[in-house]
Steps between C-alpha positions, in 0.01 A plus 500: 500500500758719563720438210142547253450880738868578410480412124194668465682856726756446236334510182241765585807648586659484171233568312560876612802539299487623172538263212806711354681340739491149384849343328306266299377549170104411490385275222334699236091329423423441178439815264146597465359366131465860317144582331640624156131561359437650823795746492455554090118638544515626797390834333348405206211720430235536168620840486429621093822634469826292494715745578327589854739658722805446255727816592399444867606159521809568274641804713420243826695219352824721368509672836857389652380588867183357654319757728391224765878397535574874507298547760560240760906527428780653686713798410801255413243266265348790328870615428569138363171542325627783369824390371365190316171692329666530166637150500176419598278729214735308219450166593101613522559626120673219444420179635149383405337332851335217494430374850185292615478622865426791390164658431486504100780301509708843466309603169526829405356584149687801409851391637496104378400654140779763539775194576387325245689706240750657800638148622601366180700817349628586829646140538603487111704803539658438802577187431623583151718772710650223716540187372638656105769785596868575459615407864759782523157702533216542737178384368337782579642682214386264212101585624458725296609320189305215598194665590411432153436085585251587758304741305473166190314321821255747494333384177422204623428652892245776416248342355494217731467807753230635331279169459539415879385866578223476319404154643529498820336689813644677775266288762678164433819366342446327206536123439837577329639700793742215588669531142664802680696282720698429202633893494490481920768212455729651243482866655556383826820285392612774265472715775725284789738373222577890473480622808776212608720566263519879546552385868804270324648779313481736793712251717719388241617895475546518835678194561764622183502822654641368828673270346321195594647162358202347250522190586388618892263787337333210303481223800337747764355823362431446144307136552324715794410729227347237253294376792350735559205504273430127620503602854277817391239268327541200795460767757143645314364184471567373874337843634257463292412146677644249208803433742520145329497590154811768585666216717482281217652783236786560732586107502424462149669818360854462618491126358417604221764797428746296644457188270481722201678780584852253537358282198478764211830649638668179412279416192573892394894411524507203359311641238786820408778227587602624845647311726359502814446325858351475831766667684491825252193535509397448855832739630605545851106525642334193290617244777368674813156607328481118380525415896304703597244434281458153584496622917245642389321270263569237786368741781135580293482076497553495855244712602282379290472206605553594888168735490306338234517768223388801736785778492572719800661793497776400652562295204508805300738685708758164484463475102600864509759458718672217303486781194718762728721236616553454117592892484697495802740200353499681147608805670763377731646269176524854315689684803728142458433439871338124383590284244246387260446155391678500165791398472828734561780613264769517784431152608674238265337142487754229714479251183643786238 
């Protein structure tokens, strides 16, 4: 009787503390099934004009700052608010949205028939600008003499446009409203891809203005560079409550680079008749990343299996950790303090 009085003191007890408090991760429930009809005509009305509110809804959906976030934020938020409003107003002008939790599904009449001709010419000619350029240029200077390839895009772009406007209805997305995924996907990624390598080009400067070896700039800050449009679109997706689907692109993605990424270098060599191998092209930081890796590889089957596929956070904080304890060992084998795991010049073998 006494122990039952004690345990029940003690957990009315408890239940007094705040739940921020708690070390372990909860279990996330299953995700509620979304209504798409539901969201799609949720303001549907017989009105006899299709272009009912069109400006209104337009103005609402370019605006880069929403007033009920305005409102309710802080002087430091409104300031970051601030900052990112223009990033913010040309990924609106951009970026078509397509997203069914939303009510309309993020239809906007005006706007999705305005990037319908936009997304295509603005991709064309930046892309044009990028990927076909004299590299001892920036690309920013061959815009205007590609500008040209965007504006061909148009022929086909405008009256598409013009059909859809006169089609659909401001009240309700229409059934082809998830066609626009297909210029959600390719804007996004355009966007990232350049947004990462700017981000690349930026440290790479820096690094040869210090005078930063390459082979260190491209083991720790440069490879931090090209992640970080994965960890931009991983990060979105887990806040956004797909944690699972980003867990699975941050396995899947490095797998991938790294089988192709050190399989078309060889094939690419072999190809032009270089001569290459492991040790050249791995250098003095290939080793203790390939270590590492497998730590950590071996650590995400350990835990795995120890707390049946539920991650905690402290799980996060140790696969983080195992990443700056790959910086710290890449640092201290540039200062020449360590010795990496290749092999060393001074050393001669005992069977020469």
């Amino acid at each position: 009787m006494m122990l039952n009085k004690s345990a029940r003191h003690w957990k009315a007890h408890t239940n007094y503390f705040p739940r921020m408090i708690d070390f372990l991760t909860k279990v996330g429930g299953e995700r509620v099934t979304i209504d798409i009809n539901a969201n799609r005509n949720m303001h549907y009305t017989r009105a006899p004009s299709k272009n009912h509110r069109l400006f209104q809804e337009f103005f609402s959906a370019i605006l880069p700052i929403k007033m009920n976030e305005w409102r309710q934020a802080t002087m430091l938020l409104r300031a970051y608010y601030i900052a990112r409003a223009p990033v913010v107003f040309l990924s609106v002008i951009y970026i078509p949205l397509v997203d069914y939790e939303l009510k309309k599904n993020g239809w906007s009449k005006l706007l999705n028939c305005i990037q319908i001709f936009l997304n295509p010419a603005f991709t064309i000619t930046m892309g044009k600008a990028m990927v076909f350029r004299d590299r001892s240029m920036l690309w920013y200077y061959n815009i205007p003499y590609d500008f040209k390839y965007g504006l061909y895009s148009l022929v086909v772009t405008v009256p598409i446009a013009i059909v859809v406007f006169f089609h659909s209805n401001t009240s309700a997305p229409p059934p082809y409203h998830w066609m626009f995924t297909i210029m959600n996907l390719t804007g996004s990624m355009f966007a990232i891809f350049q947004s990462a390598t700017e981000i690349t080009l930026i440290t790479g400067v820096l690094g040869f203005m210090l005078k930063v070896p390459s082979d260190f700039m491209g083991a720790t800050v440069s490879c931090l560079a090209h992640s970080l449009g994965d960890l931009v679109a991983n990060a979105s997706m887990a806040l956004q409550g797909y944690e699972k689907m980003a867990y699975a692109a941050a396995i899947g993605s490095p797998f991938f680079s790294i089988l192709l990424g050190t399989g078309s270098v060889f094939a690419a060599k072999k190809l032009l008749g270089i001569s290459t191998s492991m040790h050249n092209l791995i250098g003095s930081y290939g080793e203790n990343a390939f270590v590492l890796l497998i730590l950590g590889l071996l650590s995400t089957l350990l835990w795995t299996s120890v707390l049946n596929f539920n991650a905690r956070r402290s799980v996060g904080i140790f696969s983080m950790s195992i990443y700056g304890l790959y910086i710290i060992f890449s640092i201290l084998i540039k200062s020449e303090i360590i010795h990496p795991y290749n092999v060393d010049a001074f050393l001669t073998s005992s069977h020469a």
